[in-house]
Every structure is written in C-alpha cells, then in structure tokens.
C-alpha positions in Angstrom: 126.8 171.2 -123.2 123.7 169.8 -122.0 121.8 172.0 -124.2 123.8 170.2 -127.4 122.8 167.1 -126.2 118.8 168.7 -125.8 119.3 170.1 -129.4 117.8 167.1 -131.0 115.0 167.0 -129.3 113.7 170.1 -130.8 110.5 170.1 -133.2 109.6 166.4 -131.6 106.1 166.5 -130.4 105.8 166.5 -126.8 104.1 162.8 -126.8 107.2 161.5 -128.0 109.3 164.1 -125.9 107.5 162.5 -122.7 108.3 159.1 -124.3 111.9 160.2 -124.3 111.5 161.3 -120.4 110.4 158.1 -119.9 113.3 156.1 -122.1 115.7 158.2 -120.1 114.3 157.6 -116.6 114.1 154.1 -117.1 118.0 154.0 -118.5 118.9 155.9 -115.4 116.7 153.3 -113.4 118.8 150.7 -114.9 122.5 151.7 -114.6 121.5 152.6 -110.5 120.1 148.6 -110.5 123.0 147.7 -112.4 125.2 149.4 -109.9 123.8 148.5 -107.3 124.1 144.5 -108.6 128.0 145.1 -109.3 128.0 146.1 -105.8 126.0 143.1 -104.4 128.1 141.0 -106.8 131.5 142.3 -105.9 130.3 141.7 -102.0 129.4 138.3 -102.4 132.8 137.4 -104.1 134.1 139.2 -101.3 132.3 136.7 -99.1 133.0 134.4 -101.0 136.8 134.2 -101.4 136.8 134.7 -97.3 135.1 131.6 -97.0 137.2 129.5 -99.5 140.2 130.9 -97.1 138.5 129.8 -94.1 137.3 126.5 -95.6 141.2 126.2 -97.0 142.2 127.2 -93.2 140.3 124.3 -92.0 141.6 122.2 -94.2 144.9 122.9 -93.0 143.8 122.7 -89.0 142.0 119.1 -89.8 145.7 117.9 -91.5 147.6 119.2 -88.5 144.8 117.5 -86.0 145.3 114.4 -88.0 149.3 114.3 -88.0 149.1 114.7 -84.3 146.3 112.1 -83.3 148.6 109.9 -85.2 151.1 111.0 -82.9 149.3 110.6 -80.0 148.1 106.6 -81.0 151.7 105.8 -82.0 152.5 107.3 -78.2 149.7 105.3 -76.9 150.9 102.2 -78.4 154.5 103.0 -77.4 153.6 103.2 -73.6 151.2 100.4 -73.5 154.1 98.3 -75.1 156.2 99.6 -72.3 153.6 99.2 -69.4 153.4 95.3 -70.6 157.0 95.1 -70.5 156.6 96.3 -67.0 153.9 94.3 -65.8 155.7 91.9 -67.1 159.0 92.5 -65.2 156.6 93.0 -61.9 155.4 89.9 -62.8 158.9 88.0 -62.6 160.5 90.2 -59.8 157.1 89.0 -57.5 158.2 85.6 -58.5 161.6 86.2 -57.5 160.6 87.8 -54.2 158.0 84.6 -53.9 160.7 82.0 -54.3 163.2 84.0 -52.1 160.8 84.4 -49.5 160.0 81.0 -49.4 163.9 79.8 -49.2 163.8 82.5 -46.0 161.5 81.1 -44.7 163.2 77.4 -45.3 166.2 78.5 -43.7 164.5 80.3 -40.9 163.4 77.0 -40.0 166.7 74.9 -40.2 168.1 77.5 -38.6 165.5 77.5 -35.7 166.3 73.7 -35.9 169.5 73.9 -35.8 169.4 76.2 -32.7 167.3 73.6 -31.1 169.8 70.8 -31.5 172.0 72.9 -30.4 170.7 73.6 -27.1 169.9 69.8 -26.4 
C-alpha cells in the first residue's frame, strides 16, 4: 500500500522530493508535539479537577469547623451562664452560713449566760 501512496511522487525531481522528506518529517514532528500536548493537557485537567475536589473538600471541612465552633461558643456561653448562676448561689448560701453562724454564735453566748446564772 505504501508504494500507492509513493506512486505520486514519481518523475518529481529529487529537490522537490527532499522538499517532500522534509514536509513529511516536519508533519510527523508535529502530530508527536501535538500528542504529546493532548497528553500534557489531559494531565493538567487531571490535576486540575483533583484540586477543585480538594478545594470543594475544604470547603466542606471549613462549614463543618464552623457549625461546630458555633457549637462550642453557644456551650461556652451556656456554662458561663450556669457558673454565674452558681457563684451566685455560693454567694447567698455563704450568706446564709454567715448569718447562721453568727446567730450560733449569739446563742452560744446566752446560753453560756444562762449557764452562769444558773450556777449563781
């Protein structure tokens, strides 16, 4: 078959026949770059659609962090709402113990006083 392709070139002077050698080296030149570009090209979208899925992973892993530091700050606010309330309470209940300590005491004393009149 090749020789029907050849066939044309018959009768052409061989300065244009080393032209054609030429032509056709170069055209096979060509299609190898061109191969090799479709290759580089189909590589880099390769590349290229991992990153969008790593860049659309993060995405997704930046929402979740979000949602749950959210969660965390309304915990945080929850328990420092609750430790006021219990400071709070600690507050009263010392005030309680305070007063009551200081009735103790009061009775200690008129009961000590009492005692003493007692024993006169």
């Amino acid at each position: 078959m090749s020789w029907a392709v050849e066939e044309w070139k018959e009768g052409l002077s061989p300065r244009v026949l080393q032209k054609i050698h030429e032509l056709e080296s170069q055209v096979d030149k060509l299609k190898k770059e061109r191969q090799q570009r479709q290759f580089q090209l189909e590589s880099l979208e390769t590349a290229l659609q991992k990153q969008k899925q790593k860049v659309e992973n993060e995405k997704n892993e930046a929402a979740t962090l979000k949602r749950e530091n959210q969660s965390l700050m309304e915990l945080c606010d929850s328990l420092e709402k609750a430790k006021q309330k219990i400071s709070h309470d600690l507050q009263v209940k010392e005030s309680q113990v305070n007063i009551q300590s200081g009735q103790l005491n009061s009775s200690k004393k008129d009961i000590e006083r009492l005692e003493q009149e007692l024993k006169r």
